[in-house]
Backbone as CSV, one residue per row, in Angstrom:
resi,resn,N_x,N_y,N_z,CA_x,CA_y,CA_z,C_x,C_y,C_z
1,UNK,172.982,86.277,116.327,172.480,84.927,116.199,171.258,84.872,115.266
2,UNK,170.494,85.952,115.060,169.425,86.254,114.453,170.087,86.050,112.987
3,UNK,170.837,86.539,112.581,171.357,86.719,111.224,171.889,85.113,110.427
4,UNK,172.491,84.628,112.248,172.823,83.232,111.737,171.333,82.274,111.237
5,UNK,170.523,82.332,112.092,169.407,81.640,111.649,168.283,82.121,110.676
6,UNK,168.725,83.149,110.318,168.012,83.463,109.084,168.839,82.618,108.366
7,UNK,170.183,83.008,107.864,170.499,81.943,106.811,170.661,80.973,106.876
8,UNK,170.615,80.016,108.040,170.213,78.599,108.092,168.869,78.265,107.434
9,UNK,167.593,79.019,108.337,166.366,78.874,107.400,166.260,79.072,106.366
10,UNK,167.106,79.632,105.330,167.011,79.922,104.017,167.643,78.975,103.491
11,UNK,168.765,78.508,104.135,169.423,77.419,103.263,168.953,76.532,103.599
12,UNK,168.009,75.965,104.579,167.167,74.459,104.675,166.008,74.332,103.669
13,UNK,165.493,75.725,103.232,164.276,76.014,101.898,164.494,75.613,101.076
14,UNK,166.198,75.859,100.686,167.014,75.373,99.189,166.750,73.856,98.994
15,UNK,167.236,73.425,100.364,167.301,71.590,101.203,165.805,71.037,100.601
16,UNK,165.063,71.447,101.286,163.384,70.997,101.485,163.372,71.349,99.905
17,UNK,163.363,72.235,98.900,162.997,72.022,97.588,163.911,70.943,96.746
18,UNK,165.196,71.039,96.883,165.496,69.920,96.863,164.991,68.459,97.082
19,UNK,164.868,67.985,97.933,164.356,66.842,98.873,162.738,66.585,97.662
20,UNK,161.897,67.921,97.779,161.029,67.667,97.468,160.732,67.427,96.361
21,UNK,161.609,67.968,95.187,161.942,67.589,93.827,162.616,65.786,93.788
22,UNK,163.505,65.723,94.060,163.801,64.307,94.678,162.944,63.274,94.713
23,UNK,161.790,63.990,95.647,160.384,62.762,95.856,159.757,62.975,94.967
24,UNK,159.182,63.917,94.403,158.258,63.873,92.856,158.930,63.268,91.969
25,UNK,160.302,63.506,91.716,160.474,62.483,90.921,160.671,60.840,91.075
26,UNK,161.123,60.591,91.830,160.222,59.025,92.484,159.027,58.812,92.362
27,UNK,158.318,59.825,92.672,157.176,59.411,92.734,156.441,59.362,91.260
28,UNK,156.416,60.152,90.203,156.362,60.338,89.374,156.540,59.277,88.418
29,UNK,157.565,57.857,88.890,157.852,56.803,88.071,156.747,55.690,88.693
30,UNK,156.271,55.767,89.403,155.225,54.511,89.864,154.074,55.327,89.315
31,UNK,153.505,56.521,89.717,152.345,56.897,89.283,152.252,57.864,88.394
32,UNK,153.537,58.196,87.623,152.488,58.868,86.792,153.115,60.592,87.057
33,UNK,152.678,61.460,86.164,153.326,63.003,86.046,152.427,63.656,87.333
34,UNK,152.824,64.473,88.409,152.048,65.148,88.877,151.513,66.549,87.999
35,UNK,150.409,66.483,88.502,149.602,67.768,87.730,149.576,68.867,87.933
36,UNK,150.367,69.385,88.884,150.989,70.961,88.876,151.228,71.556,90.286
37,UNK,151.801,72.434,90.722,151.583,72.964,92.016,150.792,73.041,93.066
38,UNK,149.759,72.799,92.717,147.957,72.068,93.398,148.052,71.174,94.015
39,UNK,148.269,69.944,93.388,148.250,68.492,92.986,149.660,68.353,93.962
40,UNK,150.463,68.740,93.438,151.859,68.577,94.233,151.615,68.892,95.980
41,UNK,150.789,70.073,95.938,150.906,70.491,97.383,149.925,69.406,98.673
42,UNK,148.772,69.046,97.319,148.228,68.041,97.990,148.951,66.733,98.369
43,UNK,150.103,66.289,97.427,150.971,64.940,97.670,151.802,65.686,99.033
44,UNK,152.081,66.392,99.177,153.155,66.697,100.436,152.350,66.938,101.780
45,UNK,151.122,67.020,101.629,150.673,66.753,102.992,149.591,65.740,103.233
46,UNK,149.504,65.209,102.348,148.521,63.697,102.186,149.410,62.544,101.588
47,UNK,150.503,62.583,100.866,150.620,61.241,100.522,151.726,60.583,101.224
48,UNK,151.623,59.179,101.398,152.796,58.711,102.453,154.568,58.810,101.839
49,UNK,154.116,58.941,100.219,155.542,58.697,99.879,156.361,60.163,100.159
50,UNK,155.707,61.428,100.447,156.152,62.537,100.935,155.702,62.863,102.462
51,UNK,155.391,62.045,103.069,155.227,62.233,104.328,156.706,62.069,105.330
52,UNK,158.019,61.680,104.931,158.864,61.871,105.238,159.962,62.801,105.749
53,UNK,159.196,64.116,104.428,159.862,65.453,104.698,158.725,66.116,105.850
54,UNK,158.376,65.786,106.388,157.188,66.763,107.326,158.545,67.196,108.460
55,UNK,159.130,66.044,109.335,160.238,66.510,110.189,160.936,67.731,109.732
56,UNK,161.254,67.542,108.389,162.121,68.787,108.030,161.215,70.385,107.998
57,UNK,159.630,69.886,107.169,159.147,71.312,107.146,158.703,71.669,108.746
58,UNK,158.417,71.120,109.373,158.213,71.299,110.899,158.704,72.126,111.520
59,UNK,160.392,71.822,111.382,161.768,71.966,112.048,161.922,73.754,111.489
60,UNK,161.567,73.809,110.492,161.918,75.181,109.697,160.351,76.147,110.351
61,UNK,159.457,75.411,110.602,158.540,76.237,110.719,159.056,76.504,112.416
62,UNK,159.504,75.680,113.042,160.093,75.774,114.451,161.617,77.095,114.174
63,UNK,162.272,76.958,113.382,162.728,78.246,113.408,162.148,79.497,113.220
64,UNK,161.099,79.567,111.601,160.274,80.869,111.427,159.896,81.555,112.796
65,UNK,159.227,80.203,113.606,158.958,81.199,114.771,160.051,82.079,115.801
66,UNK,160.574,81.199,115.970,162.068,82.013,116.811,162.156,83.159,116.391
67,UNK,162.276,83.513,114.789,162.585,84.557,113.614,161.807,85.688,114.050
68,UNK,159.995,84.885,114.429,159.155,86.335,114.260,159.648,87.393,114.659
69,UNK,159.014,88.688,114.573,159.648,89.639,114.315,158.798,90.223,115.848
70,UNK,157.523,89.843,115.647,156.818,90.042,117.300,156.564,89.212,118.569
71,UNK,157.826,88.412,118.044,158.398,87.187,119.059,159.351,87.919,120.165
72,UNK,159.190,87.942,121.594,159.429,88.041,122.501,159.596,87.303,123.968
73,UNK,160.908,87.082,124.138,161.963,87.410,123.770,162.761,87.330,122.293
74,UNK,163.390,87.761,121.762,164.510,87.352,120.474,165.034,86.083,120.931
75,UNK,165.166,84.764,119.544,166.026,84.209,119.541,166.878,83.650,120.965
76,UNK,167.135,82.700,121.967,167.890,82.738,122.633,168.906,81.626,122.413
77,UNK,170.445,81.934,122.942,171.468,80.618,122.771,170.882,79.170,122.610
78,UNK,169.870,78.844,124.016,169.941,77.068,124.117,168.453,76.958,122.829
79,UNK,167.718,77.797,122.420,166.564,77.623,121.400,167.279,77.349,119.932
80,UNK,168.754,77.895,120.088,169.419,78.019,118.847,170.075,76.681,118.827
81,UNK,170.577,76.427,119.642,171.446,75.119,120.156,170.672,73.631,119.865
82,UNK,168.859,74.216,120.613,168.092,73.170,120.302,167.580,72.582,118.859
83,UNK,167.699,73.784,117.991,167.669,73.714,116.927,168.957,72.657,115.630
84,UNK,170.049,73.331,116.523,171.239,72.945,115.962,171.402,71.551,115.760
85,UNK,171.109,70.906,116.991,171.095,69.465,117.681,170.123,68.481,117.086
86,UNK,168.927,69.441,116.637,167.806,68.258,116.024,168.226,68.477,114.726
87,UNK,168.407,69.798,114.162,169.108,69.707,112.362,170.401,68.483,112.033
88,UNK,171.156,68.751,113.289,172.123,67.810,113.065,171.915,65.943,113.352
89,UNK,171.163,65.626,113.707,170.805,64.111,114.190,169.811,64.063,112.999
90,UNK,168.673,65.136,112.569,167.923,64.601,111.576,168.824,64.127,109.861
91,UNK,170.085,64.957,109.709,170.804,65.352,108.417,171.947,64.273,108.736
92,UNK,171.618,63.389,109.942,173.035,62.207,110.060,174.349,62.957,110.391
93,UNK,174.381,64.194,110.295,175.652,64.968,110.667,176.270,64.347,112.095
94,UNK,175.771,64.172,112.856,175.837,63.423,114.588,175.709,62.367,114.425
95,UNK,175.638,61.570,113.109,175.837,60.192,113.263,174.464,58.993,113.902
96,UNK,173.445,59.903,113.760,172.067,59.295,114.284,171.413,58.257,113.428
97,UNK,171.872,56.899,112.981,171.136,56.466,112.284,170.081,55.730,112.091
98,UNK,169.532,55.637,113.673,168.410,55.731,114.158,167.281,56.554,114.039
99,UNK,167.797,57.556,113.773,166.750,59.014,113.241,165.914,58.633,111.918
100,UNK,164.802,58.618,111.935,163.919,58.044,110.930,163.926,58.706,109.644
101,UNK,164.900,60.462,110.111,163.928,61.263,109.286,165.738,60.869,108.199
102,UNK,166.868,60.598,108.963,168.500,60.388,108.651,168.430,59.241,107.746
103,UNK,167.499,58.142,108.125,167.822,56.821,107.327,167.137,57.321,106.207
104,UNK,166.161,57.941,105.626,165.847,57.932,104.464,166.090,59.190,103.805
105,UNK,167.124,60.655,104.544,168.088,61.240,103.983,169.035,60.902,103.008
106,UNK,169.573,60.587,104.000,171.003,59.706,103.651,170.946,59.329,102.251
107,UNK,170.296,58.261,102.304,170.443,57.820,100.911,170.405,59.022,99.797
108,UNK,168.883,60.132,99.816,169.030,60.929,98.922,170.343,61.504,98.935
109,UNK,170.860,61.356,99.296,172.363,62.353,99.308,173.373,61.438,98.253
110,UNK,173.237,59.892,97.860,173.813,59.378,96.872,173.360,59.289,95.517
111,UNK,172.352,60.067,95.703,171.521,59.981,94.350,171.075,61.574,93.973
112,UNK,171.062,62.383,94.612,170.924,64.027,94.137,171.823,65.181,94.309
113,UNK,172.638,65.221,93.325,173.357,66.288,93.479,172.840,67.575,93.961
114,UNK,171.548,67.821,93.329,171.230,69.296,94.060,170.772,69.130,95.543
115,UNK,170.276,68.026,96.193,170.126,67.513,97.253,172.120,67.697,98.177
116,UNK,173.081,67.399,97.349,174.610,67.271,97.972,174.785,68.565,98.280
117,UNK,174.380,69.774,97.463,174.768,70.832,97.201,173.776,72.112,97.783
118,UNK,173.134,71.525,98.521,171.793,72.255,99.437,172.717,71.566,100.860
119,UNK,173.067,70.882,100.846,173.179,69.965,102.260,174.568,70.461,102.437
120,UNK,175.583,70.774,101.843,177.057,71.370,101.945,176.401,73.215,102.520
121,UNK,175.217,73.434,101.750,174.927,75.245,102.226,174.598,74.894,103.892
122,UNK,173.369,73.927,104.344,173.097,73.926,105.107,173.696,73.724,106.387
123,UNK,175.205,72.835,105.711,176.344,72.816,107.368,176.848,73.666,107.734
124,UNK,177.282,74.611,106.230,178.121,75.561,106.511,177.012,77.049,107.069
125,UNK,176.110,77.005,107.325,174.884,77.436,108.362,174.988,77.094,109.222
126,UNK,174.951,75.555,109.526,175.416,75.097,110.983,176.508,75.732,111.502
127,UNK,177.691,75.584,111.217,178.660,75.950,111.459,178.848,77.641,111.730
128,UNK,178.272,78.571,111.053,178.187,79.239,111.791,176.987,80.143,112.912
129,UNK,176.283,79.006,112.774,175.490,79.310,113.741,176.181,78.944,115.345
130,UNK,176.796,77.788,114.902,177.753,77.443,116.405,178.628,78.476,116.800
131,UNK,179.482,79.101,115.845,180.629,80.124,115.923,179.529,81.455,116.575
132,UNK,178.908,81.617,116.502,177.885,82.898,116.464,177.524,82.540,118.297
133,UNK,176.920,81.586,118.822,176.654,80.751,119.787,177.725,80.853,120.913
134,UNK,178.760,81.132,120.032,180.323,80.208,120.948,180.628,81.738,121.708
């Protein structure tokens, strides 16, 4: 199960740079070029128009820990499950479109291909993280 959620967390990194490229460039048309990796890191945890992805970096930092390596116990089924369940309601996969973090997914998914193509890695993570589970 360990192996499964490593490559889930790796393929949600792909997701989240995605996503986050996505919002700079939005953002980038009202205000202006961001000024470099600095500047950028400051918009993702101060500005509201990237305050959206926080659920997602959260969620990944909620796996890292599971991951640690001097985490005790390892990984267990329902921590994996719990994981599974909020990835899937946040990504609309479960049909949540109530999920705050789903309604303003979603849409990126009609407008970014590398956003479509991070989000196809990340089910097929899901998926076998369930098989792994089962």
């Amino acid at each position: 199960m360990e192996r499964e959620l490593t490559a889930l967390t790796n393929s949600l990194r792909k997701l989240h740079l995605a996503l986050i490229e996505h919002t700079r460039i939005g953002y980038e048309r009202v205000h202006g070029s961001v000024g470099g990796p600095g500047e950028l890191l400051q918009l993702l945890t101060r500005a509201p128009e990237f305050a959206w992805l926080h659920p997602l970096s959260e969620l990944m930092a909620w796996i890292d820990e599971l991951l640690d390596p001097k985490r005790d116990p390892r990984p267990q089924p329902e921590e994996a499950a719990a994981v599974r369940n909020e990835l899937s309601r946040m990504l609309g996969i479960t049909h949540d479109p109530a999920h705050p973090f789903a309604a303003r997914y979603l849409p990126v998914l009609q407008e970014s291909p590398h956003a479509v193509m991070a989000h196809s890695a990340v089910r097929e993570a899901l998926r076998a993280l369930s098989a792994a589970m089962a």
